[in-house]
GUKOLLO-511203 format. One line per field, with one value per atom (N, C-alpha, C): residue number from 1; residue in one letter; atom name; x, y, z. Coordinates in pm, 1 decimal, decimal comma. Layout:
# GUKOLLO-511203
pos <- [NUM	...] .
code <- [a	...] .
site <- [CA	...] .
east <- [X	...] .
north <- [Y	...] .
up <- [Z	...] .
END
This chain:
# GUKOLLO-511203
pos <- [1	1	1	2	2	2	3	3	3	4	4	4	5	5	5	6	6	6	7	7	7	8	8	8	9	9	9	10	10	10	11	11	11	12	12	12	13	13	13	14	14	14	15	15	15	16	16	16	17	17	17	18	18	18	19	19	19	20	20	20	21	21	21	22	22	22	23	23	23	24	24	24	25	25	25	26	26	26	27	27	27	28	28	28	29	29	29	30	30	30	31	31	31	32	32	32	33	33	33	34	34	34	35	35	35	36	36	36	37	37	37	38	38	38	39	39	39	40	40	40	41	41	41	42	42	42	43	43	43	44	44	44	45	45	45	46	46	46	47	47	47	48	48	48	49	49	49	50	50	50	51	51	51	52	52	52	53	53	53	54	54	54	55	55	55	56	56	56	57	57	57	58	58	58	59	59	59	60	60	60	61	61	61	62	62	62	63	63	63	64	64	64	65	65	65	66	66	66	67	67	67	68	68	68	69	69	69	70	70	70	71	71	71	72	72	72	73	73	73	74	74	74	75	75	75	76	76	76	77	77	77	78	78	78	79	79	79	80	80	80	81	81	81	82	82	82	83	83	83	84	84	84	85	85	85	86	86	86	87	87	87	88	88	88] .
code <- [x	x	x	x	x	x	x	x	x	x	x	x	x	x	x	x	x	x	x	x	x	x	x	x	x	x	x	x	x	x	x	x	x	x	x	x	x	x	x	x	x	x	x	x	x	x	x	x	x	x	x	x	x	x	x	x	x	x	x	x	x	x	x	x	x	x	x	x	x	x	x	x	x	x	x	x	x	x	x	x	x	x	x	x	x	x	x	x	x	x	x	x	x	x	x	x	x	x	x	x	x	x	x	x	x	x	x	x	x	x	x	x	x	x	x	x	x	x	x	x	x	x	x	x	x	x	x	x	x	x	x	x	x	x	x	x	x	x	x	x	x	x	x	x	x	x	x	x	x	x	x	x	x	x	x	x	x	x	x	x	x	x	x	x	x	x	x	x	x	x	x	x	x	x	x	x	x	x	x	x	x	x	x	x	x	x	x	x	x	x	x	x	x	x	x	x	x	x	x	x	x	x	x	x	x	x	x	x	x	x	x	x	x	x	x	x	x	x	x	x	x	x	x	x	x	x	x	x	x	x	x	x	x	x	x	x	x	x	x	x	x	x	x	x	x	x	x	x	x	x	x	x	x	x	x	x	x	x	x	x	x	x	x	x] .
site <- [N	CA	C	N	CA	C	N	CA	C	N	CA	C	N	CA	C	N	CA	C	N	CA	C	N	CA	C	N	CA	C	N	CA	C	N	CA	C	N	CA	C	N	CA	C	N	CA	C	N	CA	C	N	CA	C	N	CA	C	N	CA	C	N	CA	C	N	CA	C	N	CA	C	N	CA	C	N	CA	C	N	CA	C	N	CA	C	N	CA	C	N	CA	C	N	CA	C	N	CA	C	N	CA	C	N	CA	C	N	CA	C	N	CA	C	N	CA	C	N	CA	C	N	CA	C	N	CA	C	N	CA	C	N	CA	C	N	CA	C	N	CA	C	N	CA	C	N	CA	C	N	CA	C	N	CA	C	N	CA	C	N	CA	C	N	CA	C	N	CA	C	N	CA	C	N	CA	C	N	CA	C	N	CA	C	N	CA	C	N	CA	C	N	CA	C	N	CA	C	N	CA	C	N	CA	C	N	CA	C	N	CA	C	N	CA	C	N	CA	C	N	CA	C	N	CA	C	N	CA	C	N	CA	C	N	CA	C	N	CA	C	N	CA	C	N	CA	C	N	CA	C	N	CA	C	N	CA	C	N	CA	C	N	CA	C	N	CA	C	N	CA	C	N	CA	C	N	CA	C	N	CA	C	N	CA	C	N	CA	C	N	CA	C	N	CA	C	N	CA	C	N	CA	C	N	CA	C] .
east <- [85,5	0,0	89,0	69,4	176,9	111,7	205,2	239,5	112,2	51,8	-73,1	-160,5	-306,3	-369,9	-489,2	-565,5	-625,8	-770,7	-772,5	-877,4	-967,8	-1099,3	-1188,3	-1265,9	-1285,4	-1315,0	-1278,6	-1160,3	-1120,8	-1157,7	-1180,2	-1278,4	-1396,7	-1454,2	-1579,2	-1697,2	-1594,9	-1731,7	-1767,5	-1887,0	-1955,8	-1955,8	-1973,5	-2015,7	-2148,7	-2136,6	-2270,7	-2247,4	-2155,0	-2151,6	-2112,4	-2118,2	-2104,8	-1982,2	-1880,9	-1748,8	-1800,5	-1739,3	-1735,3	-1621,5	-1573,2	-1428,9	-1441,9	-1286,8	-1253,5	-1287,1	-1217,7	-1227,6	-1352,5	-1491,1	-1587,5	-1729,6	-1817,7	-1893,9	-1977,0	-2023,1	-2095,3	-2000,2	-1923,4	-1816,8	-1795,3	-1882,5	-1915,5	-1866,7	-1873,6	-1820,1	-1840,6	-1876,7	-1965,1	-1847,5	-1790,2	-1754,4	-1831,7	-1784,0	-1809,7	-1719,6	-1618,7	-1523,5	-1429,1	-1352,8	-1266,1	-1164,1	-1148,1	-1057,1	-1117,8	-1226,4	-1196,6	-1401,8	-1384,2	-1466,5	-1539,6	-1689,7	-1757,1	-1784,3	-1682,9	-1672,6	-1708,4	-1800,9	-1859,3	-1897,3	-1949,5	-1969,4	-1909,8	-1707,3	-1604,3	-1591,9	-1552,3	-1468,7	-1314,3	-1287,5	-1112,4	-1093,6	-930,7	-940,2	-964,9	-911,3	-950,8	-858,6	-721,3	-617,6	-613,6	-678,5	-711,2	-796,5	-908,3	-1011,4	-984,4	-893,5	-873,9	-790,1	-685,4	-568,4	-707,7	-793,9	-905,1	-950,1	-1018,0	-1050,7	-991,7	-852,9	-767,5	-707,1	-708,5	-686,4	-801,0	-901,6	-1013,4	-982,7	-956,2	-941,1	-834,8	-738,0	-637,7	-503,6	-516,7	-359,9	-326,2	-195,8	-95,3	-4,6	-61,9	-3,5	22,2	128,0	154,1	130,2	111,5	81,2	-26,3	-83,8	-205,7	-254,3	-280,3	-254,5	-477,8	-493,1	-650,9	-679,1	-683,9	-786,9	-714,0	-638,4	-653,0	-756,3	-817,6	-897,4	-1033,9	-1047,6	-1199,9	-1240,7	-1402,3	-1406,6	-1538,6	-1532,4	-1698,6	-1705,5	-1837,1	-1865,8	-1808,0	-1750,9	-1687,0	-1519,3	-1474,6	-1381,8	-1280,4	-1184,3	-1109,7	-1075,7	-1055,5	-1039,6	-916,5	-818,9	-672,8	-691,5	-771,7	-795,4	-870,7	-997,2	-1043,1	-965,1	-860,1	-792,4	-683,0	-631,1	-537,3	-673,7	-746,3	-806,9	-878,2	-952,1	-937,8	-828,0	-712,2	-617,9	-572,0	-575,3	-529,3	-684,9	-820,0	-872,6	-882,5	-841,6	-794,9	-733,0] .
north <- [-118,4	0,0	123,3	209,6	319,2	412,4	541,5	615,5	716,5	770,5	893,4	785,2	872,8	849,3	784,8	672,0	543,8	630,7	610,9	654,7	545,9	564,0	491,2	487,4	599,1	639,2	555,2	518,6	458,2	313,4	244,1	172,5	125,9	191,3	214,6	258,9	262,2	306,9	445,1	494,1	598,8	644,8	829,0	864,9	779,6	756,7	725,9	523,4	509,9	367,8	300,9	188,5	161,8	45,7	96,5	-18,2	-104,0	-204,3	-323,9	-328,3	-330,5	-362,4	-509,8	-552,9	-703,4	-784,3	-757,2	-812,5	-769,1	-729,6	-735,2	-671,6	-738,2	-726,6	-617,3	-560,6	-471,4	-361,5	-350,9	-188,5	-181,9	-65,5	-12,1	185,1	186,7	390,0	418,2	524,2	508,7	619,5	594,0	651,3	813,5	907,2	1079,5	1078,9	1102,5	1130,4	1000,8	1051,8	931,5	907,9	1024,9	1001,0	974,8	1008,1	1030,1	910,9	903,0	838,3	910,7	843,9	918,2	755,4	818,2	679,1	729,9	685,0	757,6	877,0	943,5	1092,2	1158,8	1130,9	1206,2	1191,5	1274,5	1279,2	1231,0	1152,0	1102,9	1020,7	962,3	868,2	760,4	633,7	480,7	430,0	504,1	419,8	476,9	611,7	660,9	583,3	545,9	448,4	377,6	263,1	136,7	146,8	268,3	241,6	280,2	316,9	332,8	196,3	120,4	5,2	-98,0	-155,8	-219,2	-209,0	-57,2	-0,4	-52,7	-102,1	-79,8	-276,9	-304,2	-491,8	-561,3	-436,5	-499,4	-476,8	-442,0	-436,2	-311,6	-322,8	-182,3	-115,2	-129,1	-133,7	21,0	91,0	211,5	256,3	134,2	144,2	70,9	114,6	1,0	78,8	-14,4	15,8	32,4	111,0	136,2	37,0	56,5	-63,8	-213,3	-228,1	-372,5	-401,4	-338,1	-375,5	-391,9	-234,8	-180,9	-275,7	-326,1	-437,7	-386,4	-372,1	-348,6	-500,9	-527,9	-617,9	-741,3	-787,5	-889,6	-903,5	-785,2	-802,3	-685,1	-688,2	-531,3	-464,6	-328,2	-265,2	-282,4	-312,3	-367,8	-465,6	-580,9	-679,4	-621,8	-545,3	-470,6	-427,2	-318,0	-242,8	-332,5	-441,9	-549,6	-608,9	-689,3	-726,3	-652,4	-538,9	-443,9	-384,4	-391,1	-403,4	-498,9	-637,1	-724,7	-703,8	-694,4	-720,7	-644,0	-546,0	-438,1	-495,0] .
up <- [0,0	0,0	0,0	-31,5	-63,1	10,2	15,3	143,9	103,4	221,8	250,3	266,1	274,7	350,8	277,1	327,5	236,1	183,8	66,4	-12,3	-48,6	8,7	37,9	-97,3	-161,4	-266,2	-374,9	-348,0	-492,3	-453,2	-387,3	-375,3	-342,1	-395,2	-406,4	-272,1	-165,9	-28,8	-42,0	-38,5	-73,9	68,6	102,6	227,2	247,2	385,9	472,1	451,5	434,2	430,2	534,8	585,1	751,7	717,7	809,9	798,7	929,0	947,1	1069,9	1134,1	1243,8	1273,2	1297,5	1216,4	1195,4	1324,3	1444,4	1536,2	1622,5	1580,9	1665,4	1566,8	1556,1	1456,7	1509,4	1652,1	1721,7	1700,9	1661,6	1635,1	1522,0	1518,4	1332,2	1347,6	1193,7	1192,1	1075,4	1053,0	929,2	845,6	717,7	609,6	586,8	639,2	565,3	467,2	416,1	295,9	234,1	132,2	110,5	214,0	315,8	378,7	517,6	587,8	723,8	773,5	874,2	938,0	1023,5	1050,1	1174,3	1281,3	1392,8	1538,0	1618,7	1712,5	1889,9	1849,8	1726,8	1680,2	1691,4	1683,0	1654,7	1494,0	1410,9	1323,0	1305,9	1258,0	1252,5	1121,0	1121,0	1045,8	1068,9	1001,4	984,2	1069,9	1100,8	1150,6	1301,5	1339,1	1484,7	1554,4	1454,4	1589,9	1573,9	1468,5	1471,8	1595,2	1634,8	1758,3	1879,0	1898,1	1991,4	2054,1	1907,2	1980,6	1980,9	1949,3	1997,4	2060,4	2138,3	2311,9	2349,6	2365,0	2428,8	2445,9	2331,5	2328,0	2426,4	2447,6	2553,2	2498,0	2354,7	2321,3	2358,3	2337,6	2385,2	2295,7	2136,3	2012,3	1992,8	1931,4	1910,4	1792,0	1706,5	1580,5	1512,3	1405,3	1310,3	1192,3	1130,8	1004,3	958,6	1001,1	991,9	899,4	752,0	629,5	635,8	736,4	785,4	888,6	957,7	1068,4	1050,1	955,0	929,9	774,7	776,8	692,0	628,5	481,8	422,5	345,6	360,6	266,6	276,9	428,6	455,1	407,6	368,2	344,5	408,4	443,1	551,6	411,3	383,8	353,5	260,3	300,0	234,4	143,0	222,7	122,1	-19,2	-7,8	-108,8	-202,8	-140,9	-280,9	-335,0	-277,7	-320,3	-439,3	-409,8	-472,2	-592,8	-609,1	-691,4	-852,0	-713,7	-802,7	-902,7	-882,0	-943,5	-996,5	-1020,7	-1075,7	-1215,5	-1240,2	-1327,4	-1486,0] .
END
């Protein structure tokens, strides 16, 4: 995945679309832009609340990589634009 910030857009999630987080199907955030998320009715990105609620799961991680965690359509986000890509 290459460097800045993950554009949701280019695969295809529209504002108002509801992501899942991987590890818990009751923690959802709904897509406003290509770039940024609406979580707990903050504004942020994908890779801020992903470090939120894997603080909240127990880890103590300093880092995460947001469109690995967050999942539309049964699939995380990463997997999408990998897949996308090769489908091209």
């Amino acid at each position: 995945m290459g460097r800045g910030m993950f554009n949701m857009e280019m695969i295809g999630i529209k504002p108002g679309s509801t992501l899942v987080f991987a590890k818990g199907d009751n923690i959802t955030c709904k897509a406003i832009d290509k770039h940024q998320i609406e979580f707990e009715g903050k504004i942020m990105n994908l890779t801020k609340s992903a470090l939120i609620v894997i603080g909240r799961l127990g880890y103590t991680w300093g880092k995460i990589a947001g469109p690995q965690f967050w999942m539309y359509e049964d699939e995380t986000l990463y997997q999408r634009k990998r897949r996308m890509e090769t489908e091209e």
